[in-house]
N, C-alpha and C positions, 0 to 999 in steps of 0.2 A: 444613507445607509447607516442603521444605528450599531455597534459592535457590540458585541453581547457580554456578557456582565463575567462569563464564566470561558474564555477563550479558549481554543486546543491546536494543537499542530504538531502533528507527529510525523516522523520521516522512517521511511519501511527502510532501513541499509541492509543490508546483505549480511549475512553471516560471518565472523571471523575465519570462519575453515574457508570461504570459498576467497579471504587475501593469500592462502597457504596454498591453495590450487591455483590461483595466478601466476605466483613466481612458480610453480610447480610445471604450468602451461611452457613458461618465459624455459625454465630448464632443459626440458624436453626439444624445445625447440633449439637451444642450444648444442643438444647433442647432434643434433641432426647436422648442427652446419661445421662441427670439430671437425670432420675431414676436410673444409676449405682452410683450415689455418685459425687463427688465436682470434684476428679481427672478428670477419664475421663472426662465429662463435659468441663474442662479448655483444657483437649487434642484435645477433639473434636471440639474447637472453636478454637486453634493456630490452628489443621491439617487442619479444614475445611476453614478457612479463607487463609491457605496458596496454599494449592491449587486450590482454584477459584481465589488468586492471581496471579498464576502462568499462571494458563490458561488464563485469561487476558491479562497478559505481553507475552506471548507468540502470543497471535493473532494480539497483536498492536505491533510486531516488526518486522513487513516489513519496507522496507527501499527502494527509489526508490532515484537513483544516476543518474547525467551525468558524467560519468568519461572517458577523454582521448578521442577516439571514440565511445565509445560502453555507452547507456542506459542497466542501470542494475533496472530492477523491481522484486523484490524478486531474484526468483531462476533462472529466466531469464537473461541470457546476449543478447541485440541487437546493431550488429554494425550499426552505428548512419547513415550509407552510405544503407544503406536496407529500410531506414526509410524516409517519405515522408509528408505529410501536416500535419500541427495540426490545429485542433478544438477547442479551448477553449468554457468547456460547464458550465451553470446557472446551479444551481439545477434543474430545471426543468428539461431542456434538457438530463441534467445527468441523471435523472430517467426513462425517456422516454429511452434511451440508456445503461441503467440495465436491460429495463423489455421487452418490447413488438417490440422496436429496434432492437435489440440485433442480432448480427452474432453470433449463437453457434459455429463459428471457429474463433472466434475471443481470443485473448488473456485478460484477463482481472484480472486485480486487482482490485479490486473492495472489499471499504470498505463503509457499508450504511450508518454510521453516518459520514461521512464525504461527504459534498453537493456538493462540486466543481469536476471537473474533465476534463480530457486530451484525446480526442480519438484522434489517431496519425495514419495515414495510412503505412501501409506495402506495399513497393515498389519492393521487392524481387521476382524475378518469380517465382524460387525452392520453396516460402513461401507459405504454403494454409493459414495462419492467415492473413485475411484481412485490419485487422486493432488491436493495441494495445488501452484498453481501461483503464488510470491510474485516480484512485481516489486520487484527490489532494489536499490539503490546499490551494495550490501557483503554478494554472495551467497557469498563465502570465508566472510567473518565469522559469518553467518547460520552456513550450515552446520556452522561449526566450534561454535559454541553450543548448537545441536540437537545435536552427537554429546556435550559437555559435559554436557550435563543429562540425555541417555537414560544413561549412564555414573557421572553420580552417582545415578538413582533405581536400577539393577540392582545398585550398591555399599549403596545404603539397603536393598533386599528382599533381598542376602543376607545381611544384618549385623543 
């Protein structure tokens, strides 16, 4: 597998406000346990603050790669040779294209506080996903590394 000239790897994290709604969960749940005493109380502010940590950090760590041929968006692998135009969308666009747009066969990563994003078409016959839809920071960037690496694997199959 050849790596392609122009690499990417972007991690979707979570928003600032939602570490301020973590400890805000962990608070909450500390009031509740103030009528057992000081202990619980400080337990139920580390546990409860730790796990709306967690669950945070868990939702913001997708990760979408061009690696070698193949775009990896989460739990997805697509080889980059299946893959056909990109879209770079405004927020707008983007939103129109979460909600009332939308292929329910379509592939989608999609995170809503992130405004930009990547609808990518599926060139695959065997494929009924019409289109990948990536929520992106850096959907110039994206794009330009998918054309990178379909570009170096049709310089590899003619050489």
């Amino acid at each position: 597998m050849q790596l392609s000239a122009s690499p990417y790897e972007e991690r979707l994290t979570a928003p600032r406000s939602w570490w301020v709604i973590s400890f805000l969960v962990g608070l909450a749940l500390a009031l509740v346990f103030l009528p057992f005493g000081t202990l619980p109380m400080l337990g139920a502010l580390v546990g409860g603050t730790a796990v709306a940590a967690v669950a945070a950090s868990s939702y913001g760590s997708i990760r979408i790669r061009v690696v070698g041929d193949s775009l990896i968006a989460g739990d997805a692998r697509i080889p980059v040779s299946a893959l056909g135009d990109t879209e770079i969308m405004d927020p707008e666009e983007a939103r129109a294209w979460r909600t009332y747009k939308a292929d329910t066969r379509a592939f989608m990563l999609l995170r809503s506080y992130i405004p930009g994003a990547l609808r990518v078409q599926v060139t695959d016959p065997a494929d009924p996903t019409p289109y990948l839809y990536l929520s992106t920071r850096e959907p110039e960037r994206l794009a330009a590394a998918l054309e990178t690496a379909r570009q170096a694997g049709r310089s590899a199959e003619s050489s």
